[in-house]
C-alpha positions in Angstrom: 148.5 159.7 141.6 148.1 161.1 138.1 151.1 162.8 136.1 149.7 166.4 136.4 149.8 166.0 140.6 153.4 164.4 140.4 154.4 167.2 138.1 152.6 170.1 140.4 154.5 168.9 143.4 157.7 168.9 141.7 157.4 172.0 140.3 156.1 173.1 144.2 159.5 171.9 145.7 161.5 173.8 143.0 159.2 176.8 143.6 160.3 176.1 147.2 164.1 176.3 146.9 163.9 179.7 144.5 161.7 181.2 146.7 164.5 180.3 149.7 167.3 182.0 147.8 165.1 185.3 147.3 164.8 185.3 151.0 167.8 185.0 151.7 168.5 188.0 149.5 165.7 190.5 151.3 167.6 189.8 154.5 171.2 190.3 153.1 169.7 193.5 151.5 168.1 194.4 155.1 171.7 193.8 156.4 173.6 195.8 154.3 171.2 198.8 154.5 171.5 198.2 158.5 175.2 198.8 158.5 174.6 201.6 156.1 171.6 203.3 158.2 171.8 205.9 160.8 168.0 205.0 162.6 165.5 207.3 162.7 164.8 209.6 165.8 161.5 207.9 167.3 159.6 209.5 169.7 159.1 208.3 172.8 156.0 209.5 173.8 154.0 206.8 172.3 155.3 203.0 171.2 155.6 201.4 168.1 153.5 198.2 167.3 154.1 195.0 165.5 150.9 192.6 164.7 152.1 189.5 164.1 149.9 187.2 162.4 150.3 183.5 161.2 148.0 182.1 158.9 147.1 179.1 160.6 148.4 178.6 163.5 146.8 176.5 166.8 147.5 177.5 170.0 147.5 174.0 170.5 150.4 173.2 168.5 152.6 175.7 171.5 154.4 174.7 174.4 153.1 177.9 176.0 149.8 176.4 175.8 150.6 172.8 176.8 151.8 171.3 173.8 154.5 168.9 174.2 157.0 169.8 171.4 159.3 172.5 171.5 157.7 173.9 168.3 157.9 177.5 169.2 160.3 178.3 172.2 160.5 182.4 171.5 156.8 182.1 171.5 157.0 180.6 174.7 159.4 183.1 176.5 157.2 185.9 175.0 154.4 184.2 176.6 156.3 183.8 180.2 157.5 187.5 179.9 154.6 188.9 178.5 150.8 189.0 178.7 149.7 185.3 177.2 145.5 185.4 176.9 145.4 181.6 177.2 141.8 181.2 176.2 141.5 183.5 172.5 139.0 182.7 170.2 138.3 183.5 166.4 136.1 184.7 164.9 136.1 183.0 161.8 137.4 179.2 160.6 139.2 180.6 157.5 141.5 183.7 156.5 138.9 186.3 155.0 136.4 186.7 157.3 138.9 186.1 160.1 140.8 189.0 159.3 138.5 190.8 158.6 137.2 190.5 162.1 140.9 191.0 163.5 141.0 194.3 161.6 137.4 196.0 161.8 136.9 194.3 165.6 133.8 193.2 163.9 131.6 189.8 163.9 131.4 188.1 160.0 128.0 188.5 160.2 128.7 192.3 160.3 131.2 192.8 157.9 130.3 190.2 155.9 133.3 189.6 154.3 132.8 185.7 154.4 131.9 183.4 151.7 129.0 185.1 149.8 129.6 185.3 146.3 131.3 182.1 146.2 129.8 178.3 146.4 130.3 176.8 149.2 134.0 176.2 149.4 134.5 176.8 145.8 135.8 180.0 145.3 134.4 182.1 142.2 137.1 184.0 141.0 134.2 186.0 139.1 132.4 187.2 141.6 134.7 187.6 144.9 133.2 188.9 148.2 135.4 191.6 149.4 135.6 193.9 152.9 133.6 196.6 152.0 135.1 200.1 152.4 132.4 201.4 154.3 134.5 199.6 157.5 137.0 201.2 159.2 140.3 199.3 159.5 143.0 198.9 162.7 145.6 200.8 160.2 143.1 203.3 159.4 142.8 204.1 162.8 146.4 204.5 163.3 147.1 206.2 160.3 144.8 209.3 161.4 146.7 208.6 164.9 149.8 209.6 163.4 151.1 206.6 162.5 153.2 205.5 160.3 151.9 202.1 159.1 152.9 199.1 156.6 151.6 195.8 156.0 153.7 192.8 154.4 152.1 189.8 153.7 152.4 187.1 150.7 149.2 187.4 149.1 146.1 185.1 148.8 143.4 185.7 151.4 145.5 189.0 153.0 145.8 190.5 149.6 144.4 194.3 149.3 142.2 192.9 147.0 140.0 191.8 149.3 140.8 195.4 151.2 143.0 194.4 153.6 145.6 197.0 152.4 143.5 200.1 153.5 144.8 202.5 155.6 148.2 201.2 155.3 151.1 203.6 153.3 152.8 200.9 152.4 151.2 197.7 151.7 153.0 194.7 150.1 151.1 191.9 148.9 154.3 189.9 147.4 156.7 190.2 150.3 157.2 186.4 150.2 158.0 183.7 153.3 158.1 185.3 157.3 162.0 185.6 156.8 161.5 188.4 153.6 158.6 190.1 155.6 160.5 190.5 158.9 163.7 191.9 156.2 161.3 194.1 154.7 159.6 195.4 157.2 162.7 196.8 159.4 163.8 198.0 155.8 160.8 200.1 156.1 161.8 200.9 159.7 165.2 202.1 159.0 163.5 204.2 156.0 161.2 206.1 158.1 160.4 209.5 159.2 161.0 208.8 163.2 157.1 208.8 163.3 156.0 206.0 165.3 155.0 203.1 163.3 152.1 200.5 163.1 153.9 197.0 161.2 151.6 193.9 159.7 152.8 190.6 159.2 150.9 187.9 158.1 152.5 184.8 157.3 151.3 181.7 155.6 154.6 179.5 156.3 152.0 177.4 158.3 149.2 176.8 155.6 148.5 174.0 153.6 150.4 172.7 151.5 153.0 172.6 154.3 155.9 173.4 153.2 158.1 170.7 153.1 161.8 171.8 153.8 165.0 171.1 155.5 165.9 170.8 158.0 162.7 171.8 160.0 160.9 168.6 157.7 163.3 166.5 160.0 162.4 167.7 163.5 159.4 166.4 164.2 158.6 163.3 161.8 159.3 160.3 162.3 157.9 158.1 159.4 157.7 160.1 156.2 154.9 159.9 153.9 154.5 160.9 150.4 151.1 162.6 151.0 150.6 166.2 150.2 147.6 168.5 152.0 146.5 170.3 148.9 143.1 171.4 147.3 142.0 168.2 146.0 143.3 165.9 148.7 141.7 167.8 151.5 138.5 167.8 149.8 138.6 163.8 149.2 139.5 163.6 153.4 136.4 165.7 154.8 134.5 164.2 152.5 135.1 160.6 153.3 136.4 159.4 149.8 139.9 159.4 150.8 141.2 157.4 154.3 144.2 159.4 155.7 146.1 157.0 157.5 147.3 157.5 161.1 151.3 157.1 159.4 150.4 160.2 156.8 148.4 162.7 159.4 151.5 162.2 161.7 153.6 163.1 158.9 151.5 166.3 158.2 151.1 167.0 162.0 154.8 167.1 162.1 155.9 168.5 158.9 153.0 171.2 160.1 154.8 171.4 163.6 158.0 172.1 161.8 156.5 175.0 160.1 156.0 176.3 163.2 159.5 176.3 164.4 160.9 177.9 161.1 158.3 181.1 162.3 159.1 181.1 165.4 163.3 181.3 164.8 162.5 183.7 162.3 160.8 185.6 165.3 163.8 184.9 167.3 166.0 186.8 164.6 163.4 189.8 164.6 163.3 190.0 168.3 167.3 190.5 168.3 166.9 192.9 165.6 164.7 195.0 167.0 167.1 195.1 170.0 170.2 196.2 168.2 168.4 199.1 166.8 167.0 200.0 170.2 163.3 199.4 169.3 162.6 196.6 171.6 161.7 198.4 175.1 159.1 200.9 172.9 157.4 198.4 170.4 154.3 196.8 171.7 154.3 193.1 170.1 151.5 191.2 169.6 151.5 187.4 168.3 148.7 185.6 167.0 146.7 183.5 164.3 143.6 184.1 162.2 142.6 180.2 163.0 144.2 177.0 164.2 144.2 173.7 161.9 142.7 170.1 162.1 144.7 167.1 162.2 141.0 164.8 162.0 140.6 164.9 166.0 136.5 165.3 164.9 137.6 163.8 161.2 138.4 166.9 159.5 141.8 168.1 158.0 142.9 171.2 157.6 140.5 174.1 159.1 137.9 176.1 156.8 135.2 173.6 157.4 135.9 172.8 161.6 133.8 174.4 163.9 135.6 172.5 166.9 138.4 174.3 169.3 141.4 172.7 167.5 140.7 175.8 165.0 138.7 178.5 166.9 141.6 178.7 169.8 144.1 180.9 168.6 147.5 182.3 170.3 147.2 185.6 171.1 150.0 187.0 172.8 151.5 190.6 173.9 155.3 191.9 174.7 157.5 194.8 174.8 156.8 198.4 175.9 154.6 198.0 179.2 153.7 194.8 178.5 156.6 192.7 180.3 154.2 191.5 183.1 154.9 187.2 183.5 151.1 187.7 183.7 148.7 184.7 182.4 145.1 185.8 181.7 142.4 182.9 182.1 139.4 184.7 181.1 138.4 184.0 177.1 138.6 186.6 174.8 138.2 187.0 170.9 140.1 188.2 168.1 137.8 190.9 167.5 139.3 192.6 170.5 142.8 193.2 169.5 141.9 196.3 167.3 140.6 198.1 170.4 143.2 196.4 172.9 146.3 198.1 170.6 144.7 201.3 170.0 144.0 201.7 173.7 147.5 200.8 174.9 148.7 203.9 172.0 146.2 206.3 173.5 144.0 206.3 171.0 140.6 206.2 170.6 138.5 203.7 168.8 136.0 206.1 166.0 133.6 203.6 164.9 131.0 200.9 166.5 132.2 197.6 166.9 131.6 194.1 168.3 135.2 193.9 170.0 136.4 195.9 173.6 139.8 196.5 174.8 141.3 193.9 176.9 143.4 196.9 178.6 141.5 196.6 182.2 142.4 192.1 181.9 146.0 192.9 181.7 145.5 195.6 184.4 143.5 193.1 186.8 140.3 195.1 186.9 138.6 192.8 185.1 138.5 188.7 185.0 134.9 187.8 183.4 134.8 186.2 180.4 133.7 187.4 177.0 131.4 185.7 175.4 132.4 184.6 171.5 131.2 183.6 168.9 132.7 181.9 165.5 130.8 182.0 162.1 131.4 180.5 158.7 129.0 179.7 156.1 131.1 177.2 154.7 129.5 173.1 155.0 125.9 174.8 155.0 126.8 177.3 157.3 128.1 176.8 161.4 128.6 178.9 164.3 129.3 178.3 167.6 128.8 180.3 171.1 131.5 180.0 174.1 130.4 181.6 177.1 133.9 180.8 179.0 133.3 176.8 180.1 130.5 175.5 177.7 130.3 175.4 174.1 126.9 175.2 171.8 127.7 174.2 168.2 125.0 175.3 165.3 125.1 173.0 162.2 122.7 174.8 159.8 123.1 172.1 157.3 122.9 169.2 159.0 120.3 171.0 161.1 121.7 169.5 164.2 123.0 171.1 167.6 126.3 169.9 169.7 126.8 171.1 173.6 130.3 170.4 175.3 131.8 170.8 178.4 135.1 172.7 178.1 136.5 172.4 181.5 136.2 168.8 181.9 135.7 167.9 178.2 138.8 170.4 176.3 138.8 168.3 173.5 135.2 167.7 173.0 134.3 164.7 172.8 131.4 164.1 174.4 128.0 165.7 173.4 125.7 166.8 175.8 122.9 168.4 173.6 120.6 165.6 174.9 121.2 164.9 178.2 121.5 168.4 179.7 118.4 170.5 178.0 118.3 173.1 180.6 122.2 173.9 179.9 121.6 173.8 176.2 118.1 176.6 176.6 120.4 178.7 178.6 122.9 178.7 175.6 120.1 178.6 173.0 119.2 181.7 174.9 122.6 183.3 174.9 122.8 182.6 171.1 119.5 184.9 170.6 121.1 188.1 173.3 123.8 187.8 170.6 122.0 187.8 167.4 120.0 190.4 168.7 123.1 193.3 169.6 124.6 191.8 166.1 121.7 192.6 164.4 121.8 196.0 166.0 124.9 196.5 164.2 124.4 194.8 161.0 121.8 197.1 160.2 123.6 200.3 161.4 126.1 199.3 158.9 123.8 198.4 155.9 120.9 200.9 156.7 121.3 201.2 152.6 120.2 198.0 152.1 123.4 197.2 150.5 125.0 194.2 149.7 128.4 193.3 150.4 131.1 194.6 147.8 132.0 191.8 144.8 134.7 192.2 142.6 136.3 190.1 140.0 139.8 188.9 141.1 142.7 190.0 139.0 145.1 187.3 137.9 147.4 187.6 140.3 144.7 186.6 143.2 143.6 183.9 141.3 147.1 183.0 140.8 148.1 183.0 144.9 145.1 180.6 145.4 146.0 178.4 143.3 149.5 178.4 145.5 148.1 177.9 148.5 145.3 174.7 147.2 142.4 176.4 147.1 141.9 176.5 143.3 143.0 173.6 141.0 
């Protein structure tokens, strides 16, 4: 290990303990101010809404959705109260492009706010492909709705750079760890007009470089290792020149499932808030991730470049006003639909063309088809796969090479079927082309200008957040 990676992890841990006491301080700041506050006059007419993202987070990795830790246990009740979709599915293998598609409703390959622009996995800080304005975004919609609406996030791949902060009146791209944005958000709360409100969370207490702290580094390791998932290391594991032993993925997996738990009592505390300012019965929640994460079960770390389940199956969870229904929904469905879900359960009305539908008629048993999804990256030469419900058909445009799977009686896919079952693979061959074809129906209504996707240069503080997070050195 050379002296400059020793000296970047130190000064990581130090980072980590400064960045605890400033937490600390947003909430004792949302404290006081609660004491201090007479609450706003909401009308009840229509709910509030809380989207509740965590970068990286595997539905997998929840007891809700048969994990065997107690990594999430407020997750769980909201699941067992609530409306739990137990088969969701991304849209995307990494941040950008997968919230993009959370907050457009829109496939990458519409948006195309992916990776062009940028080589391969190495981002180029000079010439950054952003989400293009001509989009409409979820907090667009409910700010012409009437909403009030605020986004808190920590930066990186959710900064309004890459326009993730339109439509939003307030839109903080430095609210630090989930503990400050929850504080900062019922700040906002308490500082409002009584208008109901559209919140945004996303978190990245889950990403890579996992952070490392106490106690939650205790609760689910058993060995420790002195391995650290950053840029470099992740590269040198997906691309074969470094061996991760079983003892050091174990340690990630559960410094990684520790992670989870700090979000999830941090949720707890938010939940209980929201009940002593009488919010809790009007304020449609809704829990989820932008993509899960590898621990090499198909010999990848991390997730930008896996194309198998372990990262396309995402929580996606609803609670609160209407939705306390102990109802379990089998039938797959796909990030792209939670734009239209929330706006339909507000009474509003969707005002552009997208890929996505509301999921309102699942949680009112009218419907229990599944929805067929797709997930695209162009990162490792480009992948994509198609889930029609049960079977799964994997695109490798690099390694120009196909991979069929079984999802009921193979979840964890391990056993290719591309070759022995040709009828079942024409059949998804053919499903890939229906969905290319309505796609491309929609990519060019979008870019009837010929246009190519918005590119910007990234300011410093962008290409400072990256480097936080390990995706520049």
């Amino acid at each position: 290990m050379s002296i400059k990676t020793i000296a970047r992890r130190v000064l990581r841990r130090k980072l980590w303990w400064v960045k605890s006491a400033q937490e600390e301080m947003e909430r004792q700041k949302y404290r006081r101010q609660l004491r201090k506050s007479a609450l706003p006059k909401f009308s009840a007419d229509r709910p509030n809404v809380v989207l509740f993202s965590v970068d990286s987070l595997a539905a997998r990795h929840l007891g809700c959705y048969g994990y065997d830790r107690p990594t999430a246990p407020h997750m769980d009740e909201l699941a067992s109260s609530g409306v739990q979709f137990r088969q969701a599915i991304t849209q995307a293998t990494w941040t950008k492009p997968a919230l993009a598609s959370i907050h457009t409703g829109l496939y990458p390959s519409v948006h195309k706010a992916d990776s062009a622009g940028e080589a391969g996995d190495r981002v180029d800080v000079k010439s950054a492909n952003i989400l293009d304005p001509r989009f409409r975004t979820m907090a667009q919609e409910f700010k012409d709705g009437g909403y009030a609406t605020a986004g808190f996030t920590d930066g990186c791949y959710a900064h309004s750079f890459f326009g993730f902060g339109r439509g939003f009146d307030l839109y903080d791209n430095y609210a630090g760890s989930v503990k400050s944005c929850f504080a900062r958000l019922l700040r906002w709360v308490l500082g409002g007009s009584g208008n109901p409100f559209f919140g945004y969370i996303h978190c990245w207490d889950c990403h890579f470089p996992y952070p490392d702290r106490p106690p939650y580094n205790r609760l689910f390791v058993t060995r420790r290792s002195n391995f650290v998932l950053d840029g470099s290391t992740r590269f040198g594991v997906n691309d074969g020149s470094h061996h991760l032993t079983t003892v050091e993925n174990e340690f990630l997996r559960g410094i990684y499932d520790g992670c989870i738990r700090r979000v999830d009592d941090e949720l707890g505390i938010f939940l209980d808030d929201l009940k002593q300012l009488g919010l809790l019965e009007n304020t449609i929640l809704l829990v989820t991730g932008d993509h899960g994460e590898a621990f090499l079960e198909h010999g990848i770390i991390e997730h930008t470049e896996c194309i198998y389940n372990e990262v396309l199956q995402v929580p996606l969870i609803l609670s609160g006003h209407g939705m306390n229904l102990r109802k379990q929904i089998g039938a797959q469905v796909r990030s792209i639909d939670i734009m239209p879900t929330l706006l339909d359960l507000c009474g509003l009305k969707q005002t552009s063309d997208i890929n996505g539908v509301s999921l309102v008629p699942w949680i009112q048993g009218r419907r229990e088809d599944h929805l067929t999804a797709v997930t695209e990256t162009e990162r490792r030469g480009g992948q994509r796969a198609l889930l029609d419900g049960r079977y799964k058909l994997i695109q490798k445009m690099g390694e120009k090479r196909q991979e069929l799977y079984d999802l009921l009686g193979d979840p964890w896919e391990t056993k290719d079927l591309n070759v022995s079952l040709p009828e079942l693979r024409g059949r998804m061959e053919a499903a890939f082309g229906s969905w290319e074809w309505q796609t491309e129906k929609l990519r060019e209504q979008y870019w009837s200008d010929q246009a190519g996707p918005e590119r910007q240069e990234m300011n410093p503080e962008v290409v400072q957040r990256l480097k936080d997070f390990g995706y520049l050195e």
